[in-house]
Each structure stands twice: as C-alpha cells, then as structure tokens.
C-alpha positions as CSV (number, residue, x, y, z in Angstrom):
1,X,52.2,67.2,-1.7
2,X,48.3,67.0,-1.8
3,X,48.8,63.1,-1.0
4,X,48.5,61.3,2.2
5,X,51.9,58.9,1.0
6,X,53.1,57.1,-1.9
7,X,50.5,54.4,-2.0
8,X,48.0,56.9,-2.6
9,X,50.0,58.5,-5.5
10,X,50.7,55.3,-6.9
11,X,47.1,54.6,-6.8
12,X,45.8,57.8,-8.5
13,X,48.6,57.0,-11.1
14,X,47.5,53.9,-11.6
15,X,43.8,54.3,-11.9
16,X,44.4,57.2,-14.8
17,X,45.9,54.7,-17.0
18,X,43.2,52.5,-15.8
19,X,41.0,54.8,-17.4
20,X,42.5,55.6,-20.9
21,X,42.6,51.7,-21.1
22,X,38.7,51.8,-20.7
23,X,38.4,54.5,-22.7
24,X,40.4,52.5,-25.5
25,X,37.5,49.8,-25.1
26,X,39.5,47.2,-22.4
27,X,36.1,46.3,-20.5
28,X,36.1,47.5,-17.0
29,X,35.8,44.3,-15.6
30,X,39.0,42.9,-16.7
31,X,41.1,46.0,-14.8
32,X,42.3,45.4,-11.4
33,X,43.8,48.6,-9.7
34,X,46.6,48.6,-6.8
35,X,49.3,50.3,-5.4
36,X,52.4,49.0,-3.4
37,X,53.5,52.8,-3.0
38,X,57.5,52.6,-2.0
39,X,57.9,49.1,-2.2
40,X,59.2,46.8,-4.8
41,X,60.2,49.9,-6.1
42,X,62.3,49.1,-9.7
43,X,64.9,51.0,-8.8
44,X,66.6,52.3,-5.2
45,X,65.2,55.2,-4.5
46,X,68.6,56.6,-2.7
47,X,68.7,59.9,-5.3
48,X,66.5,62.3,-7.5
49,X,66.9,60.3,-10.6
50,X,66.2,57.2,-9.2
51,X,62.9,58.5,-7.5
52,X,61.5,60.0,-11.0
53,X,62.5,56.8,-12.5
54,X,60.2,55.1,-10.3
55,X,57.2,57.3,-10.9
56,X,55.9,54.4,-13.4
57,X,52.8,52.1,-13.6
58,X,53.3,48.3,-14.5
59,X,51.1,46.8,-16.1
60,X,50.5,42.9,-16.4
61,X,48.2,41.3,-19.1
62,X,47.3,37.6,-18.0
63,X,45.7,35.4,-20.3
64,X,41.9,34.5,-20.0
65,X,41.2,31.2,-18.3
C-alpha cells in the first residue's frame, strides 16, 4: 500500500478520528496522537479476520488533574 508500515497507518488512522473529535469541539490541546503499528495488537494477527479486526483506534479519556 501507499504506507511506509503499519505505524504509519495506525497513525493516519488515528489522527482522522483525532480530527472529528476536534471538529465535535474536544479542544486540540487535550488530544495526544500515537501509533504502536503491529504491536500490542488486540488480537493475533495470524489470519485475515484477525488482521481487519485490528484495524481499530483506542481511545483513552483520563481525567483532568
């Protein structure tokens, strides 16, 4: 594909839903972006069912100091 690996992916994936939260009105500032690509993958990816399955973002809220 177009991407240099899976961390970049995971990135671009990442930042899009990075943007429809700012779009929604979460302030910019409170959005931290990263990919870890293959690893820490939720499920193995040893088939084609497992792979789409881990085509996902996570997302973690933390509460404000």
């Amino acid at each position: 594909g177009p991407y240099k690996d899976n961390v970049a992916l995971g990135y671009l994936r990442a930042q899009a839903v990075a943007d429809v939260l700012r779009a929604a009105g979460v302030p910019a500032a409170s959005l931290r972006v990263t990919s870890a690509g293959d690893k820490g993958a939720p499920f193995a990816n040893t088939d084609p069912v497992s792979k789409a399955r881990n085509r996902t973002v996570t997302v973690l809220f933390e509460k404000a100091p």
